[in-house]
KELO-316999 format. One line per field, with one value per atom (N, C-alpha, C): residue in three letters; residue number from 1; x negated, z, y negated. Coordinates in steps of 0.1 Angstrom, whole numbers, plus 5000, padded with zeros to 4 digits. Each point is the difference from the previous one (the first is absolute). Example, Ala and Ser with C-alpha at 12.3 -4.5 7.8 and 13.67 -1.06 7.14 Angstrom:
% residues 2
residuo <- (Ala_Ala_Ala_Ser_Ser_Ser);
num <- (1_1_1_2_2_2);
east <- (4868_5009_4991_5004_4991_5008);
up <- (5078_5000_5000_4993_5000_5008);
north <- (5057_4988_4988_4989_4989_4989);
//
This chain:
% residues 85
residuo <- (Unk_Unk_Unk_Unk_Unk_Unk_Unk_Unk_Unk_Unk_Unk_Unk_Unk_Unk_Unk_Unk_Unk_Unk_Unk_Unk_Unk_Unk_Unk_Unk_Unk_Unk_Unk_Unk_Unk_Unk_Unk_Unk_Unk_Unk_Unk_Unk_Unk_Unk_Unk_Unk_Unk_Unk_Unk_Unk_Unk_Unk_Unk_Unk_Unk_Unk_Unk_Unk_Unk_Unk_Unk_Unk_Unk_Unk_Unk_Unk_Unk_Unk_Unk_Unk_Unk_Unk_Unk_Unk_Unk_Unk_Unk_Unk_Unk_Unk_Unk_Unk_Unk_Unk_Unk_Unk_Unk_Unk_Unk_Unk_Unk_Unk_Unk_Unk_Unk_Unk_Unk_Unk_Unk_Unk_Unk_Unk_Unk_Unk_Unk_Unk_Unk_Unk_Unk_Unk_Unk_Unk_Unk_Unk_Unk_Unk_Unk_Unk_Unk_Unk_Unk_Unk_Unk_Unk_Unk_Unk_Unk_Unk_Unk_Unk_Unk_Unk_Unk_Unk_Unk_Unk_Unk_Unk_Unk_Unk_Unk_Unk_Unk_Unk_Unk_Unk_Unk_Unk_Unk_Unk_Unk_Unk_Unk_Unk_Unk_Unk_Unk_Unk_Unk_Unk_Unk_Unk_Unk_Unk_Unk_Unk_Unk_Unk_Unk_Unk_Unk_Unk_Unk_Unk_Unk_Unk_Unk_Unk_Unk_Unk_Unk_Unk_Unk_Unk_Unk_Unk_Unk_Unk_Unk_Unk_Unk_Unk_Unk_Unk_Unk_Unk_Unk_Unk_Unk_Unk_Unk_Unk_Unk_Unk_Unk_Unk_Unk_Unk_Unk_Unk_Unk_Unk_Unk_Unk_Unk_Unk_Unk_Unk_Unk_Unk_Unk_Unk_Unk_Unk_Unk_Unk_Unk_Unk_Unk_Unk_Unk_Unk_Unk_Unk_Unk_Unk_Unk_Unk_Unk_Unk_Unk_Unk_Unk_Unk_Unk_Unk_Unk_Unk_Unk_Unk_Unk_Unk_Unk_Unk_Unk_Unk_Unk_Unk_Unk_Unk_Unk);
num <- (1_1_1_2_2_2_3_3_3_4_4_4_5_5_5_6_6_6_7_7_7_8_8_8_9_9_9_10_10_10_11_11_11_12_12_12_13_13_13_14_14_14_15_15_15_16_16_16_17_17_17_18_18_18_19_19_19_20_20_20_21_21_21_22_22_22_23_23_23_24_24_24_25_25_25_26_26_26_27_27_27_28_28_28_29_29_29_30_30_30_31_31_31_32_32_32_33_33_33_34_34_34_35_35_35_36_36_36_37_37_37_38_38_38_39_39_39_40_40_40_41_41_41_42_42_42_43_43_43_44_44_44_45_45_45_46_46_46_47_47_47_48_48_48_49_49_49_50_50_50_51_51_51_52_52_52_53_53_53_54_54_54_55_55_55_56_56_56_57_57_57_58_58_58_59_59_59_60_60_60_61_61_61_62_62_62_63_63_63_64_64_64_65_65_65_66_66_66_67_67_67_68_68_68_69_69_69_70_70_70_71_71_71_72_72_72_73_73_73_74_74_74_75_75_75_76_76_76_77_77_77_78_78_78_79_79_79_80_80_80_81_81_81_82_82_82_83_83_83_84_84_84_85_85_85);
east <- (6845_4986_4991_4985_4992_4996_4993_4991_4989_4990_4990_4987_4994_4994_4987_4999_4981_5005_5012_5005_5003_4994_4997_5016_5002_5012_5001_5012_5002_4997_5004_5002_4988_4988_4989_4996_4987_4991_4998_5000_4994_5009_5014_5008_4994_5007_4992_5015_4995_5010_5004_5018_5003_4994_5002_4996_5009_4999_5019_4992_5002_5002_5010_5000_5008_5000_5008_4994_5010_4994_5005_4998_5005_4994_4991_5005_4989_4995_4989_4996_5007_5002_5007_5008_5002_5007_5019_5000_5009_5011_5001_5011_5004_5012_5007_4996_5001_4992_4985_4994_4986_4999_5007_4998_5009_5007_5004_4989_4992_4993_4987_4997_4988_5003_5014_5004_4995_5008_4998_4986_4989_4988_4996_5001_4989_5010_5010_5007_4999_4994_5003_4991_5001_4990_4986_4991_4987_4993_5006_4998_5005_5011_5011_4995_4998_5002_4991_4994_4990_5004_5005_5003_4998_5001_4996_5010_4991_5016_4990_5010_4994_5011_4989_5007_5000_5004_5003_4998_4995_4997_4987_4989_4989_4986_4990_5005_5005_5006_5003_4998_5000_4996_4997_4987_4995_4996_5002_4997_5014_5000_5009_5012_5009_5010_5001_5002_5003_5003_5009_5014_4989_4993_4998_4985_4990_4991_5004_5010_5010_4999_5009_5002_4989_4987_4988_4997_5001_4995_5005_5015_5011_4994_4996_4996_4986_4990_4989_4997_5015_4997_5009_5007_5002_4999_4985_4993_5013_5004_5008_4992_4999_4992_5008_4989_5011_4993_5010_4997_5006_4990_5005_5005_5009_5001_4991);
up <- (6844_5005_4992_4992_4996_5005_5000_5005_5006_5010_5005_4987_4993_4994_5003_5012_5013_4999_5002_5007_4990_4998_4992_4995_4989_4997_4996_4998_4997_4985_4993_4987_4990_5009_4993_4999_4991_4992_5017_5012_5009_5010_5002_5010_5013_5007_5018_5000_5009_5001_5015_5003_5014_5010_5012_5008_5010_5006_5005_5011_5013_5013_5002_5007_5000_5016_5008_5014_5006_5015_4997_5015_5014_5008_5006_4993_5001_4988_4996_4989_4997_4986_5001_4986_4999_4988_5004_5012_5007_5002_5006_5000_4991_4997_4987_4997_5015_4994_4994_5011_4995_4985_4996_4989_4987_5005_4990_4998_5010_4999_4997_4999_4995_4982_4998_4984_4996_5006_4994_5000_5008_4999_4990_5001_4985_4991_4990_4991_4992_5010_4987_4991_4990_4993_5003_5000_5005_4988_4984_5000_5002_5003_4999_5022_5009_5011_5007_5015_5004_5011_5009_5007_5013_5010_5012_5013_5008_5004_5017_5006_5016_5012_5006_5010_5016_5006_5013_5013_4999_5007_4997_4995_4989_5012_4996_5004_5007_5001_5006_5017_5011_5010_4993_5003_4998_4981_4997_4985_4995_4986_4989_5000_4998_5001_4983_4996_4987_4992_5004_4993_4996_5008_4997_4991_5007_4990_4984_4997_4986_4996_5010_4990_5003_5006_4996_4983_5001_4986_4988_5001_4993_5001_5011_4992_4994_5003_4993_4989_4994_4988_4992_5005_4993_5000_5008_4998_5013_5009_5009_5010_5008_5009_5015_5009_5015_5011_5005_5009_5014_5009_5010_5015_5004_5014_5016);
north <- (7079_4999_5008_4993_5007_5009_5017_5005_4996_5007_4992_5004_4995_5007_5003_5001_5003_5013_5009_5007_5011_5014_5011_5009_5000_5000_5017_5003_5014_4999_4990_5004_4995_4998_5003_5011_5002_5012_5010_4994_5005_4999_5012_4992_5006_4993_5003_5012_5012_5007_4996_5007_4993_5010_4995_5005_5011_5009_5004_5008_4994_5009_5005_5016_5005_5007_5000_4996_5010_5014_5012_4998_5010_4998_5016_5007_5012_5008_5008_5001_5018_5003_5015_5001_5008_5003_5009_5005_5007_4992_4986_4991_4998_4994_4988_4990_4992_4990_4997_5009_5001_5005_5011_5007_4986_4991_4995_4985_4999_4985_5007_5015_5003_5000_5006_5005_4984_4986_4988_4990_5008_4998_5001_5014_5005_4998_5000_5002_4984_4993_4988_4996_4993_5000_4991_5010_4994_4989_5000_4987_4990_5002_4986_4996_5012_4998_4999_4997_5003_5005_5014_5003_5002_5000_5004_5004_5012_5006_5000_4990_4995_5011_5004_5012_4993_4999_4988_5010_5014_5008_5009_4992_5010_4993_5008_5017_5003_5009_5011_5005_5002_5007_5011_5007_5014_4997_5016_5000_5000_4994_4997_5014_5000_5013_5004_5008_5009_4985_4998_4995_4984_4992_4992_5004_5003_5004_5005_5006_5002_4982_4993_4988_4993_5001_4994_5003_5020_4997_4996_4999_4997_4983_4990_4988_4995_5012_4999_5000_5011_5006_4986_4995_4988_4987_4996_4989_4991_5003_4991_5002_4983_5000_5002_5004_5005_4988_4997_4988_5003_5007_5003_4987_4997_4993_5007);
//
């Protein structure tokens, strides 16, 4: 089967980067899991990726705890977007 050729290819001059949700259910750097789905946020490559890291408990009751405000700045500083539920 041919390619579609309407349809924006990787291997032109201009590839579309992918897209990657990465989906957590509290925000923090203190947990495992959290601390390992924040490492895989930011760590990928921001040109090949377009990342975003969705919290299914955001915000918060009250103000943000230590631990999370940390991995706010940990994804500001690397261009990942936060998508709160």
């Amino acid at each position: 089967m041919l390619p579609d050729m309407d349809r924006p290819s990787s291997f032109g001059p201009h590839p579309r980067r992918v897209r990657v949700l990465t989906l957590i259910d509290f925000m923090g750097t203190d947990g495992g899991a959290e601390g390992l789905a924040l490492s895989v946020a930011t760590r990928l490559d921001p040109a090949r990726f377009e990342s975003t890291l969705c919290v299914s408990r955001w915000p918060p009751p009250g103000p943000p705890s230590v631990a999370a405000g940390a991995a706010l700045e940990q994804l500001s500083a690397s261009g990942v977007r936060l998508f709160g539920l």
